[in-house]
C-alpha positions in Angstrom: 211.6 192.0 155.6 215.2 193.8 155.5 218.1 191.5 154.8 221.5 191.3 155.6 224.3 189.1 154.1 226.8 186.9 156.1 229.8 184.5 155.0 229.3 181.3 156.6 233.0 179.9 157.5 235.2 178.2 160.0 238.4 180.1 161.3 241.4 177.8 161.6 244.4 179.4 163.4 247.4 178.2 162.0 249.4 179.9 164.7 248.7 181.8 167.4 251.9 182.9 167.9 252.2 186.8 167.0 255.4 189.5 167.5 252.5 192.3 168.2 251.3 193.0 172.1 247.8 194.4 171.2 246.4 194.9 175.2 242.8 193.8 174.4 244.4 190.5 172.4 242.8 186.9 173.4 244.4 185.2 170.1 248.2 184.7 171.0 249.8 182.1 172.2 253.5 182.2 172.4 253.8 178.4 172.5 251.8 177.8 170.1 252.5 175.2 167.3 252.2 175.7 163.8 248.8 173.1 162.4 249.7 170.3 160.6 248.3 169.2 157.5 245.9 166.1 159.1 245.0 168.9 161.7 243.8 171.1 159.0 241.7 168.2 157.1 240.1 167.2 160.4 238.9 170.3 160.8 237.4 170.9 157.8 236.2 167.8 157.8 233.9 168.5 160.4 232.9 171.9 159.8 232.4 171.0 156.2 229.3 169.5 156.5 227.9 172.2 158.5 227.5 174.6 154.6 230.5 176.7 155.1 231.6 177.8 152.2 235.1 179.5 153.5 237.7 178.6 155.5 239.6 181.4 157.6 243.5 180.8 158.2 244.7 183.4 160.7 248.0 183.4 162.4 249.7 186.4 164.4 251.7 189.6 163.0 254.8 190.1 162.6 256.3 186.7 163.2 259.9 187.6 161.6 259.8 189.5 165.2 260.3 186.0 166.8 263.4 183.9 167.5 263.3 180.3 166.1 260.3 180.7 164.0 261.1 179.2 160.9 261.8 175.8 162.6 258.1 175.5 162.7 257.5 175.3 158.9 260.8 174.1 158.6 260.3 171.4 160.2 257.2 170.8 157.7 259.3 171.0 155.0 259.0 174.8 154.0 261.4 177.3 153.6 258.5 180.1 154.7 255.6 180.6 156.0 254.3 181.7 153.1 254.9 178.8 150.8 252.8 176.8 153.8 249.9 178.8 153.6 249.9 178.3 149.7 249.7 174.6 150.3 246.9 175.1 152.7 245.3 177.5 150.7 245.6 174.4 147.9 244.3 171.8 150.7 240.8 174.7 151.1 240.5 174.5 147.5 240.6 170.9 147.5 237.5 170.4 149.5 235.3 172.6 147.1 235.7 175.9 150.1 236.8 179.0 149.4 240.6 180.5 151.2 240.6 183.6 152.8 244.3 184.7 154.2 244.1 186.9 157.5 248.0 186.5 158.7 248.9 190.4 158.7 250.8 193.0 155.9 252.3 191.3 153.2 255.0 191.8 150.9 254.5 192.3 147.2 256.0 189.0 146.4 253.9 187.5 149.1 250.9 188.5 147.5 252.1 187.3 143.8 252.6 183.7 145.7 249.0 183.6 147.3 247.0 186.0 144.3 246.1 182.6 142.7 244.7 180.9 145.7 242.3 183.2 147.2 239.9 184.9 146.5 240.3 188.1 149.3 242.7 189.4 151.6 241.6 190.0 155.2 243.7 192.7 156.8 242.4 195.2 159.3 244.1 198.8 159.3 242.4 198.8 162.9 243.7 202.4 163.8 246.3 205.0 161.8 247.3 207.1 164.9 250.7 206.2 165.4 250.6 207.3 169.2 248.0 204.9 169.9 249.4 202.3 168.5 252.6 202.6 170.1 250.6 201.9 173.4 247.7 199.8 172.2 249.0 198.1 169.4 253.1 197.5 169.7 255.0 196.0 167.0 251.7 196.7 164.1 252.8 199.3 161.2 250.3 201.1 159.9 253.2 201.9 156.8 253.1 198.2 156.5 249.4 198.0 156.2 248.3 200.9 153.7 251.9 199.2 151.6 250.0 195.8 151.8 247.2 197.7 150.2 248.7 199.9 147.3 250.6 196.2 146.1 247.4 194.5 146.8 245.9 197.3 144.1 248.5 196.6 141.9 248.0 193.2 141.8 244.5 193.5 141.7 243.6 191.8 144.9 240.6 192.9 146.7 241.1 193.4 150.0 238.6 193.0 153.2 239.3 195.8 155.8 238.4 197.1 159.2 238.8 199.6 161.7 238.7 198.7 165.9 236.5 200.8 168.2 235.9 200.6 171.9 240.2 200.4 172.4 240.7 204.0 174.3 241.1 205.6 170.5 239.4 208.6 170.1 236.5 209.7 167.8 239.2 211.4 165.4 241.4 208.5 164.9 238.0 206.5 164.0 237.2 209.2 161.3 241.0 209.7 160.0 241.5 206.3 159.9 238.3 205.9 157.4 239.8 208.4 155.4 242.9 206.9 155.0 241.1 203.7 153.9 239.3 206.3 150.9 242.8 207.5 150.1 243.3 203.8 149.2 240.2 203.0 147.7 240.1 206.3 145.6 243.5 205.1 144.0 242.8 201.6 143.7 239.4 200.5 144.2 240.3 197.5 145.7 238.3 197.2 148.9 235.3 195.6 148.8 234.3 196.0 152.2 235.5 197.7 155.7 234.4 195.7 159.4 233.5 198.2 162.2 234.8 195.8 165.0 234.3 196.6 168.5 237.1 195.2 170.9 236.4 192.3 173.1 236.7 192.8 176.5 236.2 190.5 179.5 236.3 192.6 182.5 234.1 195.3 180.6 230.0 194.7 180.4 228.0 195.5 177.9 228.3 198.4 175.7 227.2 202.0 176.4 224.9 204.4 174.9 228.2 206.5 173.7 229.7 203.1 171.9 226.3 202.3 169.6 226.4 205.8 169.2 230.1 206.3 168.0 229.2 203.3 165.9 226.4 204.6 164.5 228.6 207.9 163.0 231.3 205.3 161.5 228.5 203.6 159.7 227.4 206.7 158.4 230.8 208.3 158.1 232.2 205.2 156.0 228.8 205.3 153.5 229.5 208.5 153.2 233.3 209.1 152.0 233.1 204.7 150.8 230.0 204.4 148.9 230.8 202.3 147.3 232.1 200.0 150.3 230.4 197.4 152.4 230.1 198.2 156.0 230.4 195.5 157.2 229.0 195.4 161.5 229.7 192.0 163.1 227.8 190.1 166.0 228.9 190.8 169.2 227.9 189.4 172.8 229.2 193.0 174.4 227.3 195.4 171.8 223.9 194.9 170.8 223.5 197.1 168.0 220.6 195.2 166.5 218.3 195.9 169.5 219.2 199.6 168.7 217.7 199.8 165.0 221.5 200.3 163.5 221.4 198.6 160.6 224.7 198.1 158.5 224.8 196.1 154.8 226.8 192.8 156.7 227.4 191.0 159.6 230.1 190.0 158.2 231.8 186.1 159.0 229.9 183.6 160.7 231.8 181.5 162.4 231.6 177.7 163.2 233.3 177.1 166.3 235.8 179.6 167.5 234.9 183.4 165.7 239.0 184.3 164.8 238.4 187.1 167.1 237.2 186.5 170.7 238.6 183.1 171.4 237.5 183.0 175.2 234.0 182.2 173.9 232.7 180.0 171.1 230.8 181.7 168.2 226.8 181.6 168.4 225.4 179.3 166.5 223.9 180.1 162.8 220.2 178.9 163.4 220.6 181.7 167.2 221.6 183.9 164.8 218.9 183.4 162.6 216.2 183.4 165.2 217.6 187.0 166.4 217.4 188.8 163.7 213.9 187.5 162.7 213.1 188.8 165.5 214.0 192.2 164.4 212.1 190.9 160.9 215.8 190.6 159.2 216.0 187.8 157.3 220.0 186.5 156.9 221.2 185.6 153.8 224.2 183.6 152.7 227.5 185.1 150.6 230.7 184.7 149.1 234.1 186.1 151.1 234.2 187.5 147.6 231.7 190.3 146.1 230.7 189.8 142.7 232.4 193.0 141.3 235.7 191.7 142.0 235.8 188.2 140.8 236.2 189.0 137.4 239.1 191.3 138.0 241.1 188.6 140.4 243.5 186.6 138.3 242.6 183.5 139.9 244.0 180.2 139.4 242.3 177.3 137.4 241.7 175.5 140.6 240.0 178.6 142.5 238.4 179.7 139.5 236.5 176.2 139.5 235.4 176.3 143.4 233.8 180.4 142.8 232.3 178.8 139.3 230.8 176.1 141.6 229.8 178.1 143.9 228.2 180.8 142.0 225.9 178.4 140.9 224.1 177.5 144.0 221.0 179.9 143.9 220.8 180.0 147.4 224.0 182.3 147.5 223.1 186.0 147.5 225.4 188.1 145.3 225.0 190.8 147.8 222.7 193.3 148.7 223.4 196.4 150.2 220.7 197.9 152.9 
C-alpha cells in the first residue's frame, strides 16, 4: 500500500485576536484573551497522552495594528509578545513535544529570539496578488512575508509554507504565487514543505469538479518548479480529494481537538482518519513538524536539541517519504 505522512499535534491559540480582516476567517476574536501559563499546561496535559508529538501556538497577524495590546503580556509580565511565546515555546519543550510558531511575519530579531526553541516556522504566503489581498486579505503584507523568509534563510530556519485556494483568486495568482515561493527556495533552500489549503467556508457545499481540478495542477505545478518541496494537501470536510485519486506526499497536521484552521468544527479523529485512507489502501504514517534534512542545519538549543534526539529515536516515526 501507498503511504502518506502526517504530524500528529494539538493547536493552542494563544490569541485569537488578529489586525487582518481575511473574509473567509473563523479564527479571530477581538476579545479574546491572551492563554495563561496553567491554561497552556492543561492543555497539553490532556492532549499529551493522546501521542502528539507537536504543539501548534497560533495567534492573529498583525497585532501591533491593535490598541492596548501589550497590556495582555504585560500584564503577564512581558515586555512582548515575543518574549511570551519563548517561554511557551520553553513550557512545549518541557513536556518532551516539539514547538511550532504560526503567529504571522517576523522580524529578524524575532526570529534570533525563537531560532533556539523551534524547530519550524509555520507562515503561509497564502496569495502574492496585491489586488486580492487588498479585498480578501486586509492588513496581510506579502513584503512582510517573503522578508520573514529571506531572514528566516539567513538564519537558517526552515520554514513550513502554504498557498490558499478556493478564496475568489484566480488560477494565475495560484501559479505566481508558487513561483514566488521558488524565488525563495532557489536563494535559500529553506522550505521544507508548501500546504495547498482550500478555504473553509460554511455557506459553500462541497467542492466542485473545477476546485480538485485546480488542485490537482498546483500539486503538479509545485513538484514541478519545488522538487524538492513537500506538497503538503490537508484533510478537509468540503474537498474530498482522496475519493478523487489525487495523491500529494502529506496531509500535513493532524489535529487533536480544534484543527488551527476551521474552528467552527472539531478536527476528525486520528483512528477516522486512519480508517479512510485504508480504505483508499493508504496507510498513514507518523512525522516530525521537522524533515530530516533540516535538523542538522537548525542551530537548536540544548533543550530542543534533546526533545528531536528523543524523538528520533522512536522507530515508529517515519523520516518522510515522498509519494
Amino acid at each position: 500500500p501507498q503511504s502518506l505522512s502526517y504530524v500528529h499535534s494539538v493547536h493552542l491559540a494563544l490569541t485569537r485576536r488578529c489586525g487582518a480582516q481575511c473574509n473567509y476567517c473563523t479564527f479571530k476574536q477581538s476579545d479574546s484573551p491572551l492563554m495563561t501559563f496553567d491554561e497552556i499546561e492543561q492543555v497539553i496535559r490532556k492532549q499529551k497522552p493522546t501521542g502528539i508529538s507537536t504543539v501548534v501556538l497560533g495567534a492573529g497577524q498583525s497585532l501591533e495594528r491593535l490598541a492596548n495590546l501589550p497590556a495582555l503580556w504585560n500584564d503577564q509580565g512581558y515586555a512582548s509578545f515575543i518574549h511570551y511565546v519563548q517561554d511557551v515555546c520553553r513550557i512545549v519543550l518541557e513536556h518532551q513535544l516539539l514547538p511550532v510558531v504560526d503567529i504571522g511575519p517576523l522580524t529578524y530579531a524575532q526570529l534570533e529570539m525563537l531560532r533556539p526553541f523551534v524547530p519550524t516556522i509555520h507562515l503561509a504566503l497564502e496569495n502574492i496578488n496585491t489586488d486580492f489581498r487588498a479585498t480578501v486579505q486586509q492588513n496581510k503584507s506579502a513584503d512582510d512575508i517573503m522578508e520573514t523568509f529571506s531572514d528566516a534563510g539567513i538564519l537558517g530556519i526552515p520554514i513550513t509554507t502554504g498557498l490558499l485556494f478556493g478564496a475568489g483568486e484566480s488560477i494565475d495568482d495560484g501559479l505566481a504565487t508558487l513561483n514566488a515561493l521558488d524565488e525563495i527556495q532557489k536563494r535559500y533552500h529553506n522550505l521544507q514543505s508548501v500546504t495547498l489549503q482550500y478555504v473553509y467556508d460554511t455557506k459553500r457545499g462541497n467542492a466542485t469538479r473545477t476546485d480538485i481540478e485546480y488542485l490537482d495542477m498546483l500539486v503538479k505545478y509545485s513538484r514541478k518548479v519545488m522538487p524538492d518541496v513537500a506538497v503538503i494537501v490537508p484533510i478537509h470536510t468540503q474537498l474530498h480529494w482522496l475519493d478523487e485519486g489525487l495523491l500529494p506526499d502529506d496531509i500535513g497536521f493532524v489535529f487533536e481537538g480544534f484543527d488551527g484552521i476551521n474552528y467552527d468544527a472539531p478536527f476528525p479523529k486520528l483512528t477516522e482518519l486512519e480508517r479512510q485512507f485504508a480504505k483508499n489502501h493508504i496507510t498513514l504514517v507518523p512525522r516530525l513538524p521537522v524533515f530530516p534534512d533540516f535538523i542538522d542545519r537548525i542551530d537548536a538549543s540544548e533543550s530542543l536539541r534533546s526533545v528531536l534526539a528523543d524523538w528520533q529515536s522512536k522507530r515508529m516515526y517515519v523520516t518522510y517519504a515522498k509519494a
